[in-house]
C-alpha positions as CSV (number, residue, x, y, z in Angstrom):
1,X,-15.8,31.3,-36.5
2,X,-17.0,29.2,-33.0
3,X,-18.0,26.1,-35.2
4,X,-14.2,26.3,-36.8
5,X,-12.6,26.9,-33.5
6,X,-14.6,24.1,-32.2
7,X,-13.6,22.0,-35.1
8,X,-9.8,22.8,-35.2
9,X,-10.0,21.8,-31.5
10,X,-11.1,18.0,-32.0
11,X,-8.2,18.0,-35.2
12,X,-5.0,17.5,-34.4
13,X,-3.2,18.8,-38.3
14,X,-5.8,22.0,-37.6
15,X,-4.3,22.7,-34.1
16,X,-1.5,25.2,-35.3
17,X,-4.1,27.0,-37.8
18,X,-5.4,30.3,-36.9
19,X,-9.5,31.2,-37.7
20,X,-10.6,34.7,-37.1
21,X,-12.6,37.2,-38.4
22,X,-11.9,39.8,-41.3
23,X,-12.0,42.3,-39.0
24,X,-9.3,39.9,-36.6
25,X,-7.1,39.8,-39.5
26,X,-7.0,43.5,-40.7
27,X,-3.4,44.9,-41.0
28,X,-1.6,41.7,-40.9
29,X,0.0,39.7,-43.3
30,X,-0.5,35.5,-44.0
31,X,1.0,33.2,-46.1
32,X,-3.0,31.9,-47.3
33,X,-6.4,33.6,-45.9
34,X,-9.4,31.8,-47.0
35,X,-12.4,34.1,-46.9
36,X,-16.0,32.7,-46.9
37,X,-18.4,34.9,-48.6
38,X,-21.5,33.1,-46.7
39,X,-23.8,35.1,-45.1
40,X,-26.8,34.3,-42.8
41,X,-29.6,36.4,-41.1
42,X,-33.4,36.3,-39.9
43,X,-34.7,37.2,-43.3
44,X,-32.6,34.8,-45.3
45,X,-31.2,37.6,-47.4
């Protein structure tokens, strides 16, 4: 989520777009949510 914030900050067309969490999302509704299934720990699991 900080890389995209980070990113959306340098782009001018990202600038109204808004990047969160799942859990920063919960109970709200969107037009479009794009959820990355990704996941990344220690033991490369």
């Amino acid at each position: 989520v900080v890389l995209l914030k980070m990113l959306r900050s340098n782009t001018d067309k990202l600038k109204e777009m808004e990047i969160s969490t799942v859990d920063g999302f919960q109970g709200r509704e969107k037009e479009a949510i794009i959820i990355s299934m990704v996941r990344s720990n220690s033991k490369k699991e």
